[in-house]
C-alpha positions as a Markdown table, in Angstrom:
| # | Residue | x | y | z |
|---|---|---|---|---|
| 1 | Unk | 69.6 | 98.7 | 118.2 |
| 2 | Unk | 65.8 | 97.7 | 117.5 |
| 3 | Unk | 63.6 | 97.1 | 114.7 |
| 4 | Unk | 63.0 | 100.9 | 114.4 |
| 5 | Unk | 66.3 | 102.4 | 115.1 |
| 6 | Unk | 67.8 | 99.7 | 112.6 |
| 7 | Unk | 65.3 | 100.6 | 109.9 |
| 8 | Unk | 66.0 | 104.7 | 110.3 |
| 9 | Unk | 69.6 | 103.6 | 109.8 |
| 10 | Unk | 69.5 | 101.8 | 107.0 |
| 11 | Unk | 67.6 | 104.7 | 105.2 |
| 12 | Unk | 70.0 | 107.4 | 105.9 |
| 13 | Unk | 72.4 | 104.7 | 103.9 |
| 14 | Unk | 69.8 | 104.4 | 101.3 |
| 15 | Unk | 67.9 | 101.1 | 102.4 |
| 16 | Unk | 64.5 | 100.7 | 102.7 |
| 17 | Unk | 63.3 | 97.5 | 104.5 |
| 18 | Unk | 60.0 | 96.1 | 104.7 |
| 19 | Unk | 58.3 | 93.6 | 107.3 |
| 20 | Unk | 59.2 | 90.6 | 105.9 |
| 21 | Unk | 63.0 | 91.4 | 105.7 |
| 22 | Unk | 62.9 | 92.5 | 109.3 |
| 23 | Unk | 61.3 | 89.3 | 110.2 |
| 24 | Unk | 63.9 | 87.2 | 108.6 |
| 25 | Unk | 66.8 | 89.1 | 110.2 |
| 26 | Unk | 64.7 | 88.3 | 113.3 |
| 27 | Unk | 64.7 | 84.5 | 112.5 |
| 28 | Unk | 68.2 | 84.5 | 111.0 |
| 29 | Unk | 69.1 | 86.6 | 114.5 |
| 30 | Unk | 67.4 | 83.5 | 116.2 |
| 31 | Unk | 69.5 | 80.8 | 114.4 |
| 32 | Unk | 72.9 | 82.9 | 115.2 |
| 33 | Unk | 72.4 | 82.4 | 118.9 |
| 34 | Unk | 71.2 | 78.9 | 118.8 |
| 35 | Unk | 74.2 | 77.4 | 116.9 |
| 36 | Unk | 75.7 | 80.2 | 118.6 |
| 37 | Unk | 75.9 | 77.5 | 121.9 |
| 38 | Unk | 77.1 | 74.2 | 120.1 |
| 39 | Unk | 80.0 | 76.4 | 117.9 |
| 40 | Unk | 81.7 | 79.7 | 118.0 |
| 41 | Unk | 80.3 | 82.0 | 115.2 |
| 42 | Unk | 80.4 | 85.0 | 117.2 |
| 43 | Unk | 81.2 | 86.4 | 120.6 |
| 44 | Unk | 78.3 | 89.2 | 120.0 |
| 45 | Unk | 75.0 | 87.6 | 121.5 |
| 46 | Unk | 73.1 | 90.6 | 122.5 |
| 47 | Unk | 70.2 | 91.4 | 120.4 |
| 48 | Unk | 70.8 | 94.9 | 120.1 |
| 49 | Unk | 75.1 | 94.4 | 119.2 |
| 50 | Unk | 74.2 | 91.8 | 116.7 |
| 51 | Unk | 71.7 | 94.1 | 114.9 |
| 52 | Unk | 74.2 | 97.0 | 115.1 |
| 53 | Unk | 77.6 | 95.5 | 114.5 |
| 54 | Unk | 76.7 | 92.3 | 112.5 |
| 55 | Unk | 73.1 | 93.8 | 110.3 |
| 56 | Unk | 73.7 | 97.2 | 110.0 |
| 57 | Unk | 77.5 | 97.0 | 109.8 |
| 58 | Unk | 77.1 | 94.6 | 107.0 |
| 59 | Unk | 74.6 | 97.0 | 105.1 |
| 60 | Unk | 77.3 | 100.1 | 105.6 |
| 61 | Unk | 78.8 | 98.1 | 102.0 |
| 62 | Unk | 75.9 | 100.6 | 100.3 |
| 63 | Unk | 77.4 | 103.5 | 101.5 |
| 64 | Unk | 80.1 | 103.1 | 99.3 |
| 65 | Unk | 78.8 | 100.9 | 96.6 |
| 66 | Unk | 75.4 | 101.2 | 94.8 |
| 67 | Unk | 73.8 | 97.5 | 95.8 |
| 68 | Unk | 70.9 | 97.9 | 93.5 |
| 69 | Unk | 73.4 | 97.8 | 90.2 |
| 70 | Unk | 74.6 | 94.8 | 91.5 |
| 71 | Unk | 73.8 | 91.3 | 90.1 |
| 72 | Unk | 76.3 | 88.9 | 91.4 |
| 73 | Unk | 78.3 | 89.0 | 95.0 |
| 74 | Unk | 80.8 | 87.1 | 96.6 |
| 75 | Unk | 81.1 | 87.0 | 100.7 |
| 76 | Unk | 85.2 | 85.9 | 100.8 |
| 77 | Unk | 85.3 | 83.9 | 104.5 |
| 78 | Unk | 81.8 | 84.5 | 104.9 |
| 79 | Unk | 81.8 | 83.3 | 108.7 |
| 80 | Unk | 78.8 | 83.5 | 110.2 |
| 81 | Unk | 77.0 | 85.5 | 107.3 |
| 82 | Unk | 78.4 | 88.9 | 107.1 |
| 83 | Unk | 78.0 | 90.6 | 105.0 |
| 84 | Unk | 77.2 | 88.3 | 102.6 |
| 85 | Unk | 73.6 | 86.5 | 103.9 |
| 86 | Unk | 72.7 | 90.0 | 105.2 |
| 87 | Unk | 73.2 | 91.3 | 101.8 |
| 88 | Unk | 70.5 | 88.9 | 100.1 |
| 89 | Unk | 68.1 | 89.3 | 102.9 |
| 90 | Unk | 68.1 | 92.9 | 102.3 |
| 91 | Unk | 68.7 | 93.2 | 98.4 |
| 92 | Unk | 67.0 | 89.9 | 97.1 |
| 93 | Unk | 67.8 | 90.3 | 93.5 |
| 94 | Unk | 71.4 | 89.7 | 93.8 |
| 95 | Unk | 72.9 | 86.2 | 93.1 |
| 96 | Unk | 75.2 | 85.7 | 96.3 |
| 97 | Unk | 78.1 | 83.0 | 96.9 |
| 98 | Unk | 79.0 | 82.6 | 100.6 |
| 99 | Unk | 82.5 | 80.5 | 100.7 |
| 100 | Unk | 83.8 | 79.4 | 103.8 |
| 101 | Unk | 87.2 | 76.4 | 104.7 |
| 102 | Unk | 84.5 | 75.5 | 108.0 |
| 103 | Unk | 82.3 | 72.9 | 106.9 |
| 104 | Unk | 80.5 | 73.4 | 110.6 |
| 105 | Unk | 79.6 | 77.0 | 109.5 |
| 106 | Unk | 78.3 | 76.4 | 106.2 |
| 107 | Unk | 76.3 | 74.1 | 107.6 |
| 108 | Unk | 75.0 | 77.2 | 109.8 |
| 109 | Unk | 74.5 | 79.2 | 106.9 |
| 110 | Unk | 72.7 | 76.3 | 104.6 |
| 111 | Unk | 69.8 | 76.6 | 107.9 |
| 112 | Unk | 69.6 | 80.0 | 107.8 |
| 113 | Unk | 69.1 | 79.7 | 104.1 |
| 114 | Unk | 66.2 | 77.2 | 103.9 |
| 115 | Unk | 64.7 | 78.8 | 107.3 |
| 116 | Unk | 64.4 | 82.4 | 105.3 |
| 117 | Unk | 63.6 | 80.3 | 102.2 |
| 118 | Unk | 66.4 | 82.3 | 99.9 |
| 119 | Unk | 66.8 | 81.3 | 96.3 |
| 120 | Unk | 69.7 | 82.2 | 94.2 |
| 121 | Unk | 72.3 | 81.8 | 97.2 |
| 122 | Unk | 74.8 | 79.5 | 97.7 |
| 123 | Unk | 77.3 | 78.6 | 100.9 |
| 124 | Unk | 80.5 | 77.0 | 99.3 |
| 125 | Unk | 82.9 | 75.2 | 101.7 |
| 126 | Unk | 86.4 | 75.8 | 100.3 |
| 127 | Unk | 89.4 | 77.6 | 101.3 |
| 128 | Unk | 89.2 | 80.6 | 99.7 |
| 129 | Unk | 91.9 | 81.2 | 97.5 |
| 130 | Unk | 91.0 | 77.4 | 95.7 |
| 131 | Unk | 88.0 | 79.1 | 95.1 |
| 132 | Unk | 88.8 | 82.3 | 93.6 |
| 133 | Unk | 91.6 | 79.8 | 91.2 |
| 134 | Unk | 88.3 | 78.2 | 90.5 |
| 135 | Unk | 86.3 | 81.4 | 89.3 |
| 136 | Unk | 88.1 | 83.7 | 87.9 |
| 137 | Unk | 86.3 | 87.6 | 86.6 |
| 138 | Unk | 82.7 | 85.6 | 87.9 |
| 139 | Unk | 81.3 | 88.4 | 90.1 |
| 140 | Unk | 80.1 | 92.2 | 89.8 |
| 141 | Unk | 81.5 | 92.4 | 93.5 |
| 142 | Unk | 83.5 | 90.6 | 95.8 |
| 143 | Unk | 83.7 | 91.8 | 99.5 |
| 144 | Unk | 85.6 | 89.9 | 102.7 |
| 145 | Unk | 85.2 | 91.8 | 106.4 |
| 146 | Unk | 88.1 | 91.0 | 108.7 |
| 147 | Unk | 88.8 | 88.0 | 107.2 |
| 148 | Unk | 92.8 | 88.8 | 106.6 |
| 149 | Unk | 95.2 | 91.1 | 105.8 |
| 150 | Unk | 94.6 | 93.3 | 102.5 |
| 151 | Unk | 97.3 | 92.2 | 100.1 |
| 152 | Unk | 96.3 | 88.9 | 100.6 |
| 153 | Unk | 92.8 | 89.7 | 100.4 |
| 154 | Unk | 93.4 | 91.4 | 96.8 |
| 155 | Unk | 95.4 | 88.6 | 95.8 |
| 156 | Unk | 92.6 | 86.3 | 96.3 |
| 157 | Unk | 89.8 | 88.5 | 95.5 |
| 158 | Unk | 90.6 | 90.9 | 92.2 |
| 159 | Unk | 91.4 | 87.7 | 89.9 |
| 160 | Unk | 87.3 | 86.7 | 90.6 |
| 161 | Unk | 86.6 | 89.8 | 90.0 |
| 162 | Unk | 84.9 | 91.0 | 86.8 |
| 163 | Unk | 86.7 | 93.8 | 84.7 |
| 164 | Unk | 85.6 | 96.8 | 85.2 |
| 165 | Unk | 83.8 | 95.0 | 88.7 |
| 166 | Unk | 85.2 | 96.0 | 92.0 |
| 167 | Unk | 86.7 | 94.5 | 95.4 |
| 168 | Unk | 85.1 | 95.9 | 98.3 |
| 169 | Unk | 87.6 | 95.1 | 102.0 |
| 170 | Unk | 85.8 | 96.1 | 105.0 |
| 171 | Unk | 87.5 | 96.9 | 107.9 |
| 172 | Unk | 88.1 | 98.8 | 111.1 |
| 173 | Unk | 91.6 | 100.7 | 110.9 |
| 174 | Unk | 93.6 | 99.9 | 107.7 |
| 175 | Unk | 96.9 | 102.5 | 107.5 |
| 176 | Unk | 99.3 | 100.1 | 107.7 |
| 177 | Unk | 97.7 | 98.4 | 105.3 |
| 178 | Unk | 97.6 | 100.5 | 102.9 |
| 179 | Unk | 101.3 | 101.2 | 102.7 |
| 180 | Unk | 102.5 | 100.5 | 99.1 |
| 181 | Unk | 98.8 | 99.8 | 98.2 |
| 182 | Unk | 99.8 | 101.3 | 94.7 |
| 183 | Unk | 102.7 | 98.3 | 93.7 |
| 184 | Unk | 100.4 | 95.7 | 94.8 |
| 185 | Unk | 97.1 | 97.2 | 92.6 |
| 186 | Unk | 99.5 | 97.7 | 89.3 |
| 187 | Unk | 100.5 | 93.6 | 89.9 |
| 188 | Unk | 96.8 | 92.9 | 89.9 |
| 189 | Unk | 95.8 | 95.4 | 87.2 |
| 190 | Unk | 93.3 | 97.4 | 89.8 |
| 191 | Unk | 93.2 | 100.5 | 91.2 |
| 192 | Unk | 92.4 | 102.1 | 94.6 |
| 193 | Unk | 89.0 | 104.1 | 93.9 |
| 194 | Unk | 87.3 | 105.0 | 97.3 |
| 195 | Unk | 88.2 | 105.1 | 101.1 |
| 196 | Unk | 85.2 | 105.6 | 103.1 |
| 197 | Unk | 86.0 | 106.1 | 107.3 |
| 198 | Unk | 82.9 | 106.4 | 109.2 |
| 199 | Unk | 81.9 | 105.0 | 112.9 |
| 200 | Unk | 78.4 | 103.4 | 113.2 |
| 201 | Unk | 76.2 | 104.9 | 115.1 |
| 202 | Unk | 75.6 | 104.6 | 119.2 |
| 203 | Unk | 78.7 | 102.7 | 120.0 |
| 204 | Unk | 81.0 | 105.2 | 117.3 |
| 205 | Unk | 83.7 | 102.6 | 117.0 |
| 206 | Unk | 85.4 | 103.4 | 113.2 |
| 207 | Unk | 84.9 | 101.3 | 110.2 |
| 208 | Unk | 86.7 | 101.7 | 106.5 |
| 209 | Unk | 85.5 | 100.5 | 103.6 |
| 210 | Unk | 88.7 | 100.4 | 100.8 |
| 211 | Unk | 87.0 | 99.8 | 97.5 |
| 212 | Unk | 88.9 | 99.2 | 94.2 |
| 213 | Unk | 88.3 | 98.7 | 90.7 |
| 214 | Unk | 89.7 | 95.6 | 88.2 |
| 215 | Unk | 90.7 | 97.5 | 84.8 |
| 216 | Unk | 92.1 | 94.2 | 83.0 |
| 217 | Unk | 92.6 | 90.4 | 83.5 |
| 218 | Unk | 94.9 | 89.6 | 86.0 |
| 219 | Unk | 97.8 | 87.4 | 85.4 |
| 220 | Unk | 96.7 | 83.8 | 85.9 |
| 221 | Unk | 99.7 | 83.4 | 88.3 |
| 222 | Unk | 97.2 | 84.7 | 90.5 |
| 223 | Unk | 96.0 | 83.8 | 93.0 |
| 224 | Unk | 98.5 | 81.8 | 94.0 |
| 225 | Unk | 98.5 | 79.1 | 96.7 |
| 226 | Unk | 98.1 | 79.8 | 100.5 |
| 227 | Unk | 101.4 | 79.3 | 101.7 |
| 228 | Unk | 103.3 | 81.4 | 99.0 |
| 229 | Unk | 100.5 | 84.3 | 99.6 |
| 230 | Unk | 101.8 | 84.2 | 103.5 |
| 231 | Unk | 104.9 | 83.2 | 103.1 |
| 232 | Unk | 106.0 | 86.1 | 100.5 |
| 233 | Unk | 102.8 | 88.5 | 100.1 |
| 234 | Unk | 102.3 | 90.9 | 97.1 |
């Protein structure tokens, strides 16, 4: 995928991109494989994959979501950047956390932010789930791709959640997932609103996007700590 073919499919999802974003997707696309060599933040290298399953994928969250409504995000084990960091690049005016337990990779993510001189973006390095404890009903919407299974990712991620805000999981093939999904949104006080299937384009390998909504506070017993969320999951 190239600069063209990326920027006809972001606008069939509603994205319009200008020079200056494509050149910082260019320079954050330079960073990626130079840390790339020293530390393993992904095992796609080619120029085209990366623009097609790292950029565009990350950008398939509009599909399903509005991102322009959107004031404040939160990138759950944010990796390498995605969706989160591709997210500001491409819709500048929202306020984006990045939170990763990898020191090594917010280090990564810190470069890329001074290199494509972001403001109003931070990389946070903390487990997870200490963060959400940390920052609970903070964020319009709070998103995690493949980071972990999704009853531990709605543990974690509704509680930071604003009322009336919404949890976006992305992923590739969730059914077994989504087994009893109904229990598990009535402990959290959320519901199941939108599941979107689609395959990106060239390669037509299937992404879902599960998105639910937060209708009240959640209890504050949650989330609750690592090894219980493991160890006996919602």
């Amino acid at each position: 995928m190239n600069n063209i073919l990326l920027t006809e499919e972001f606008e069939k999802i509603g994205i319009k991109i200008n020079d200056n974003q494509l050149n910082q997707l260019e320079k954050y696309y330079k960073l990626l494989i130079e840390y790339n060599k020293v530390m393993n933040l992904t095992g796609i290298t080619k120029k085209e994959e990366v623009y097609l399953k790292h950029f565009y994928d990350s950008a398939t969250l509009n599909k399903i979501i509005d991102l322009k409504s959107i004031n404040t995000l939160c990138d759950l084990g944010s990796g390498a950047g995605f969706p989160g960091l591709v997210i500001k690049i491409l819709f500048p005016n929202i306020k984006v956390v990045l939170v990763d337990s990898l020191q090594k990779r917010i280090n990564f993510l810190n470069e890329v932010i001074k290199e494509l001189n972001l403001k109003n973006i931070e990389a946070v390095h903390e487990r997870i789930e200490v963060y959400a404890k940390n920052n609970i009903e903070k964020f319009d919407l709070v998103t995690a791709r493949a980071v972990a299974k999704l009853n531990m990712l709605l543990e974690i991620g509704i509680p930071m959640t604003k009322i009336n805000g919404n949890f976006i999981a992305m992923k590739a093939n969730v059914t077994e997932e989504l087994i009893n999904i109904d229990k598990l949104c009535e402990s959290l006080n959320c519901k199941l609103t939108q599941k979107l299937e689609f395959v990106l384009p060239i390669e037509n390998s299937i992404r879902t996007l599960i998105k639910f909504k937060k209708n009240k506070k959640t209890s504050k017993l949650y989330p609750r700590k690592f090894e219980q969320i493991k160890k006996k999951p919602l």
